[in-house]
C-alpha positions as CSV (number, residue, x, y, z in Angstrom):
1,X,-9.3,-18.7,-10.4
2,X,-9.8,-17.2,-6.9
3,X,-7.0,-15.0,-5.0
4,X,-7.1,-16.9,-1.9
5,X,-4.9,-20.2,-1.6
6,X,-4.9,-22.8,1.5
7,X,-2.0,-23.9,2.8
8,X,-3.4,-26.7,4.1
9,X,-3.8,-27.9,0.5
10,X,-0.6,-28.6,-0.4
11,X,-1.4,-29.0,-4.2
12,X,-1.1,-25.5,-4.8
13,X,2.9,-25.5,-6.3
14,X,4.6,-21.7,-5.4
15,X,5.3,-21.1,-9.1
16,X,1.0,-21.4,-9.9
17,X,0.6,-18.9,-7.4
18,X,3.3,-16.2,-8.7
19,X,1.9,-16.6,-11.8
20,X,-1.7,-16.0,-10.4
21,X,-0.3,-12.9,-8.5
22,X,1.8,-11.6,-11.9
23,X,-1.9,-12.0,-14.1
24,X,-4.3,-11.5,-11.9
25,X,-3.2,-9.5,-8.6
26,X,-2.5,-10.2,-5.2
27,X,-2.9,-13.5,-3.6
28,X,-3.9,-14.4,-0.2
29,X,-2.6,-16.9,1.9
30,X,-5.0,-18.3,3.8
31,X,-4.0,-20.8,7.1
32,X,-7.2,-22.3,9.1
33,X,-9.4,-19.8,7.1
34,X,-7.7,-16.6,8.6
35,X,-5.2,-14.1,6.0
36,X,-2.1,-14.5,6.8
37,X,0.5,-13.6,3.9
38,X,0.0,-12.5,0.6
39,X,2.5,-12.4,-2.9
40,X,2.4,-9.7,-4.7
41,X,4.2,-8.8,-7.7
42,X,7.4,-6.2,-7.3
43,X,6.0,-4.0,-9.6
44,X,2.6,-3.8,-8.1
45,X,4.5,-3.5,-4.6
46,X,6.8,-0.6,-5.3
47,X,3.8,1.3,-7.2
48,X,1.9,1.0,-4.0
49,X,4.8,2.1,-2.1
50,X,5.3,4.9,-3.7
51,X,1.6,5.8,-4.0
52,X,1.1,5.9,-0.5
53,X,4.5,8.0,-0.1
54,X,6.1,5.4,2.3
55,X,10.2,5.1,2.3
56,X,10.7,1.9,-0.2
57,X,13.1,0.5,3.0
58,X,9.8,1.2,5.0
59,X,8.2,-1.3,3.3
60,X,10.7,-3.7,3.1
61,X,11.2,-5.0,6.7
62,X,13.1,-8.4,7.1
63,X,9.8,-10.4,7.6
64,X,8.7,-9.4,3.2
65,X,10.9,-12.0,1.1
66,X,12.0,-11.3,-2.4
67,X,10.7,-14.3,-5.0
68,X,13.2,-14.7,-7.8
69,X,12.6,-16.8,-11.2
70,X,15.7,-17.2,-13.1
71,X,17.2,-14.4,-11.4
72,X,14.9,-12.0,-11.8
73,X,13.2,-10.6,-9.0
74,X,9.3,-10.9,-9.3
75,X,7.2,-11.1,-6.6
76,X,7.6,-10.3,-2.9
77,X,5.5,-12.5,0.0
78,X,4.7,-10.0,2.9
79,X,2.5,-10.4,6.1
80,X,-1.1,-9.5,5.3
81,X,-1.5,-7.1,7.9
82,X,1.3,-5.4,5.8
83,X,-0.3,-5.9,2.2
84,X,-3.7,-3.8,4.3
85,X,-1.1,-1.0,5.4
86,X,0.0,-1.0,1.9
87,X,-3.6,-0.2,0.7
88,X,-4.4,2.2,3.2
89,X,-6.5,5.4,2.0
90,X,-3.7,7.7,2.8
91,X,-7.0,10.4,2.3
92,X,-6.6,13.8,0.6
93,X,-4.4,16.7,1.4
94,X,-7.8,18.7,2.5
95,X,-8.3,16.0,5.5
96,X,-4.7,16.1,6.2
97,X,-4.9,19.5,6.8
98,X,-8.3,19.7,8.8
99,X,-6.8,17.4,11.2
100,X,-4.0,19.2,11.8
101,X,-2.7,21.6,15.1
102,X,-2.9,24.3,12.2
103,X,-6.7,23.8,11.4
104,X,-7.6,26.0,14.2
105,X,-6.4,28.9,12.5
106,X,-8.6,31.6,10.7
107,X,-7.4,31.9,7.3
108,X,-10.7,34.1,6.4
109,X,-9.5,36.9,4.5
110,X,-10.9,40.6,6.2
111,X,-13.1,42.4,4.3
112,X,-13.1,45.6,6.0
113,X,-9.7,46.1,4.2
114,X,-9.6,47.0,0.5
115,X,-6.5,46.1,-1.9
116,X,-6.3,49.9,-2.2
117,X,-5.9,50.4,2.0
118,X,-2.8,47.9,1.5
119,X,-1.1,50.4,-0.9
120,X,-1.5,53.3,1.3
């Protein structure tokens, strides 16, 4: 089955889609062809939280809702521009670094002095 559901079709129930999003992943919202919200499992959702080391509350703003089946809290439908935040390449600590203020210091260790001049 394909990830991305119309609203415009209204024969799509809620409960198809959570289940969808609990098997298979993500799924989009789609309204007049553009992404507009997508539900996403709490599980998945608070792994990709913390993988991109964003505050839990961060993520959480008033506008993601909390999907509940018998009391259990499942699923959570968020903006999409959210969901693409959420799977940001937060990159590696080596580019984090290079773009820093602190890149433009020379690190290079000095030749000239041996380990044995440092004892002296």
């Amino acid at each position: 089955m394909d990830n991305k559901w119309h609203l415009e079709n209204t024969t799509n129930p809620i409960n198809l889609i959570i289940d969808e999003c609990l098997i298979r992943g993500p799924q989009v919202y789609l309204f007049r062809g553009k992404e507009i919200a997508v539900v996403i499992s709490l599980k998945e959702y608070r792994e990709k939280s913390i993988n991109n080391k964003l505050p839990y509350y961060f993520l959480s703003p008033d506008n993601h809702r909390l999907i509940k089946r018998n009391g259990e809290k499942i699923a959570v439908v968020l903006p999409y521009s959210d969901f693409k935040e959420l799977n940001k390449n937060r990159g590696t600590l080596s580019s984090f670094f290079r773009k820093s203020p602190l890149s433009l210091i020379d690190l290079r260790r000095d030749h000239t002095i041996t380990p044995e001049d440092l004892l002296n």
